[in-house]
matplotlib code that plots the C-alpha trace (Angstrom):
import matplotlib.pyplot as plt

x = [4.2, 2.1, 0.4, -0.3, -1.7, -4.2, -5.2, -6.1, -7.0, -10.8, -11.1, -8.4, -10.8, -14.3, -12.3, -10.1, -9.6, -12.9, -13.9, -12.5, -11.7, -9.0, -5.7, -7.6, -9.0, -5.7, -6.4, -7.9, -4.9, -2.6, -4.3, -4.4, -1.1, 0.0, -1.8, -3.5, -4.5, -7.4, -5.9, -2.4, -0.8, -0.8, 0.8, -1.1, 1.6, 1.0, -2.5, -4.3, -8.0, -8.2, -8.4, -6.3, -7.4, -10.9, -9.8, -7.2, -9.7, -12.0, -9.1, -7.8, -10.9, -11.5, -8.7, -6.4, -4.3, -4.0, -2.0, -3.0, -0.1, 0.3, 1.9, -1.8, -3.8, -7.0, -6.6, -6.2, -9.5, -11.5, -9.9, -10.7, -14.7, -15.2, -13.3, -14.0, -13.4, -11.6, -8.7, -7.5, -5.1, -4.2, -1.2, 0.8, 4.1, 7.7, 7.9, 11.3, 11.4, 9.4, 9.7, 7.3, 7.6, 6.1, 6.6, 4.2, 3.0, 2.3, 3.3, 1.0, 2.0, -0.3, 1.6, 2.9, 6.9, 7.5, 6.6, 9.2, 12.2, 14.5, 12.5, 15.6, 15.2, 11.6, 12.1, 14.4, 12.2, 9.6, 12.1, 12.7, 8.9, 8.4, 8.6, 11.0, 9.2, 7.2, 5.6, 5.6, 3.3, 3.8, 2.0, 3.3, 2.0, 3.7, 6.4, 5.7, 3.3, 2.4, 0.1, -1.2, -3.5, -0.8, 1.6, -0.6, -0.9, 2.7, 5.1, 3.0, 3.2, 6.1, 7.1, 5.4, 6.4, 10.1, 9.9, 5.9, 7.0, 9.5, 13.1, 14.1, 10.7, 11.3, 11.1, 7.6, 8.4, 11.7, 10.0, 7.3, 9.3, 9.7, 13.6, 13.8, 11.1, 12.9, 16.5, 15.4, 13.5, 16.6, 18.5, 16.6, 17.4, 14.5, 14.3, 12.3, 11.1, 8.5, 7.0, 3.2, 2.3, -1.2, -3.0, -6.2, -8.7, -10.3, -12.4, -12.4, -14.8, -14.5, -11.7, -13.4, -14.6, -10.5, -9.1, -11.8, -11.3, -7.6, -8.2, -10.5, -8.8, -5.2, -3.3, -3.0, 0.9, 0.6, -2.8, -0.5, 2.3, -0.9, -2.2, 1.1, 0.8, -0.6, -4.0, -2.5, -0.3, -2.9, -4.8, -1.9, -1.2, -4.6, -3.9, -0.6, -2.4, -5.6, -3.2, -1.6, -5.7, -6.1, -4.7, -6.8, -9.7, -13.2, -16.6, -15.3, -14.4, -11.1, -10.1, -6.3, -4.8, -3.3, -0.3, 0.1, 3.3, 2.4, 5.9, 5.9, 9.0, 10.3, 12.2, 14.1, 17.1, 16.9, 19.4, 16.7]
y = [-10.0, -7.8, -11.6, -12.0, -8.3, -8.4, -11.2, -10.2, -6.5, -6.5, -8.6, -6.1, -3.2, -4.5, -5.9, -2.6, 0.1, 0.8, 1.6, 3.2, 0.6, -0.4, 0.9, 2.8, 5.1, 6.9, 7.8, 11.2, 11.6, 11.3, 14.1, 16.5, 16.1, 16.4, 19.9, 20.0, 23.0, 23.5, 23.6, 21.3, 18.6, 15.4, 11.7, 8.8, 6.6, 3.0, 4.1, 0.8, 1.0, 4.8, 4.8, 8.4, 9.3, 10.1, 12.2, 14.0, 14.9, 16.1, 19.0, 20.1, 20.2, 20.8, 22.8, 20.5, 17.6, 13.9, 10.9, 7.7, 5.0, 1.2, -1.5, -3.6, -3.0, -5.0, -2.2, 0.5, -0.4, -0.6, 2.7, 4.2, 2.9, 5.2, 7.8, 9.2, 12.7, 15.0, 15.9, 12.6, 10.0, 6.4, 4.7, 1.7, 1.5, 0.7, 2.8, 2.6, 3.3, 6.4, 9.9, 12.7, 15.7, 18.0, 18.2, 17.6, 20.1, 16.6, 13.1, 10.6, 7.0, 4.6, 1.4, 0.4, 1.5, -1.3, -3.5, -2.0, -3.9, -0.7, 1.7, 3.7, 4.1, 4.7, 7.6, 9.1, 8.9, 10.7, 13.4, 13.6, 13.9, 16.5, 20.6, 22.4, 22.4, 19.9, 17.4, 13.6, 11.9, 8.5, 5.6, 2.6, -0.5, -0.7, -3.6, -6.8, -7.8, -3.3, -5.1, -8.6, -8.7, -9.6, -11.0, -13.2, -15.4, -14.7, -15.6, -18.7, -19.9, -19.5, -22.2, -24.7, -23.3, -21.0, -20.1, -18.6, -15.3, -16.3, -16.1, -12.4, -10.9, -7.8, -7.4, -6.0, -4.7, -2.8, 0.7, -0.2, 2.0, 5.8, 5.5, 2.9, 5.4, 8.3, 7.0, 6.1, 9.3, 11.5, 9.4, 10.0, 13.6, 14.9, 17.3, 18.2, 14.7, 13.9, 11.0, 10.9, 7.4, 6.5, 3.2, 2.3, -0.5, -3.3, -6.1, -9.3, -10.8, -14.0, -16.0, -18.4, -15.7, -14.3, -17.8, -18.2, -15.0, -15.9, -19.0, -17.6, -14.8, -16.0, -16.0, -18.5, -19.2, -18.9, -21.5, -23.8, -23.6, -24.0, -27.1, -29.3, -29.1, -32.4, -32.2, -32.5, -29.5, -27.4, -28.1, -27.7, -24.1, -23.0, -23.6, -21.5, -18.8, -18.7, -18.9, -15.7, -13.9, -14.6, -11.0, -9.7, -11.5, -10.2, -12.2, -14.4, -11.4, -10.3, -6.4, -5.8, -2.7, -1.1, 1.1, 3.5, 5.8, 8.6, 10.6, 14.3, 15.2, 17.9, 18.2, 21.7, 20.3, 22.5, 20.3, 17.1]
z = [-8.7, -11.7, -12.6, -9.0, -8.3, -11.9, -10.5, -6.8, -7.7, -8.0, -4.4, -3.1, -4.5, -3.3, 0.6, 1.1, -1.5, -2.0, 1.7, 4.4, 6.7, 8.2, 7.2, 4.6, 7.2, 6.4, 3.2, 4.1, 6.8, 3.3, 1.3, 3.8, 4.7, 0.8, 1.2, -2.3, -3.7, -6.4, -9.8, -8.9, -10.6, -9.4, -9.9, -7.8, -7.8, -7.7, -8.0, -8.0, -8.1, -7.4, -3.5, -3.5, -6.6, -6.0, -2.7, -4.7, -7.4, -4.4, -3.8, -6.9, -8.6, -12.5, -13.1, -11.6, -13.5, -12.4, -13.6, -12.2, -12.5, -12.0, -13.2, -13.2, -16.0, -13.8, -11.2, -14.1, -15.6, -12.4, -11.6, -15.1, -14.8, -11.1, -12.9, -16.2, -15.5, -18.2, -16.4, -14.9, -17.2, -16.7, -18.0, -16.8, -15.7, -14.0, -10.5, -10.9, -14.7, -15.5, -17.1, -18.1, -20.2, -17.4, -13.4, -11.0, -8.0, -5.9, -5.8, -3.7, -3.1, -0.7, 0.5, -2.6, -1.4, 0.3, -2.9, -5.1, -5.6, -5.5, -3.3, -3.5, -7.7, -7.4, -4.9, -7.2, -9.6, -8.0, -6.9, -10.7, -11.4, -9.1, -9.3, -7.2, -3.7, -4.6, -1.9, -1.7, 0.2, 0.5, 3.1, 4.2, 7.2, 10.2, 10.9, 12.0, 15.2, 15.2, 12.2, 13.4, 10.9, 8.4, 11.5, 12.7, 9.5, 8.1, 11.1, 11.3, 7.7, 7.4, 10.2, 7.8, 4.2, 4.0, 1.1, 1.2, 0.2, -2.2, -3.2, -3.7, -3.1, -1.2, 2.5, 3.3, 6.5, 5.6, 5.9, 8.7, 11.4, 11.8, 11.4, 8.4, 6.2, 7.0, 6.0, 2.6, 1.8, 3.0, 0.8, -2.3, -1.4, -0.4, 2.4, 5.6, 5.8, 8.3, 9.7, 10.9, 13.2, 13.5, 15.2, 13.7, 14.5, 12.2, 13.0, 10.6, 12.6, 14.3, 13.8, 11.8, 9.9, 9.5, 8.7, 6.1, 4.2, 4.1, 2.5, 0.1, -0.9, -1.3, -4.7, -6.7, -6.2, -1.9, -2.3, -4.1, -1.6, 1.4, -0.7, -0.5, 3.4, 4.7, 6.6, 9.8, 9.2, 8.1, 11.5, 13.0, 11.3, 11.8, 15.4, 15.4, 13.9, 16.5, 19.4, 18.1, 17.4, 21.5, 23.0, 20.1, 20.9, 23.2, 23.1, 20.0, 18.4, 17.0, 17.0, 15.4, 16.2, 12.5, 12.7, 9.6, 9.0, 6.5, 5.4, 3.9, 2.3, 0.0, -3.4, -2.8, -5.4, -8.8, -10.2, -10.8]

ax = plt.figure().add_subplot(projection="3d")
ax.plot(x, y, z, "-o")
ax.set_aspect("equal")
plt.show()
């Protein structure tokens, strides 16, 4: 997974992180939920490129205190170059094995939960990190066809290659609805946990345009999987997926509805 995301991270940065499109048109939905303060401290967890980061440094100012984490040292450094301020630090690591010496006022974390093998270790972990009433703020896609962008292509390959996503990768979806996210939050131990639902829009263009930027974009490991197909089942699965772009489809133009659940939750437990 860290081999594949160095590798994918400046594409993901210049396609996604770095503009609000998309599901990133959530980003500022996040931070004003997390309710910063000028002079708070912060850990951006699973930080990636520095998406949150710049927003959060927007609100607590120069008096304020931010640690950027992530297991990629490619996103790090393009983080670290759009971000040379004074009072924000970088550092790799583990989600689910981290300490620090100090606790933190806030704890932001923008779809990354989902990609931890043990969500349920890296939630404690922030509980852990975090000062008594603390706040998480955490953001996470939708399940299944609530984001066709992702749907579309995924339910399709699959048909033709099982094992596409791999043998004990973690399920992607398993916090995508209101009930799942909450469950595993309450779990951690946090309290007064509360899930926000939003439906954005984004247009990859045509589908040519979509199928295209899939191709051109995927990791290495998923393009080898693609290139064993035969010709005929690659028509064929570019077929599957432009049946499934139709109700999305106006004028030769595809518009994907985005659903976003953004969670607030609080660490009232001294005893972390």
């Amino acid at each position: 997974m860290i081999k594949t995301w160095n590798d994918i991270a400046p594409r993901y940065h210049k396609r996604w992180a770095g503009r609000s499109i998309g599901p990133f048109q959530s980003t500022q939905k996040l931070i004003s939920f997390a309710k910063l303060n000028s002079g708070d401290s912060v850990l951006d967890l699973a930080c990636g490129t520095g998406a949150v980061t710049r927003y959060i440094l927007n609100k607590t100012g120069k008096s304020g205190h931010i640690v950027g984490a992530d297991s990629s040292i490619t996103a790090l450094k393009i983080a670290k170059k759009s971000l040379d301020q004074k009072n924000i630090d970088f550092v790799i690591f583990d989600a689910e094995n981290f300490g620090f010496n100090h606790k933190f006022d806030v704890i932001t974390c923008q779809y990354a939960l989902f990609f931890f093998p043990n969500a349920f270790k890296a939630l404690n972990n922030m509980k852990k990190a975090l000062k008594k009433n603390g706040t998480l703020a955490l953001s996470v896609h939708g399940a299944g066809e609530t984001v066709p962008y992702f749907n579309s292509i995924l339910t399709s390959v699959q048909k033709f290659i099982p094992d596409y996503i791999g043998s004990g990768a973690p399920n992607l979806d398993r916090f995508g609805t209101k009930e799942n996210l909450k469950k595993i939050i309450k779990k951690a131990g946090f309290t007064q946990v509360v899930i926000h639902e939003f439906e954005f829009w984004y247009s990859p263009g045509s589908f040519t345009k979509y199928w295209s930027n899939y191709l051109k974009y995927l990791a290495k490991p998923l393009r080898n999987k693609l290139d064993n197909l035969s010709s005929e089942q690659k028509k064929e699965l570019r077929n599957t997926v432009k049946t499934k772009t139709i109700p999305y489809t106006k004028n030769g133009i595809i518009k994907f509805p985005w659903r976003v659940l953004i969670a607030t939750a609080k660490n009232h437990n001294t005893s972390t």
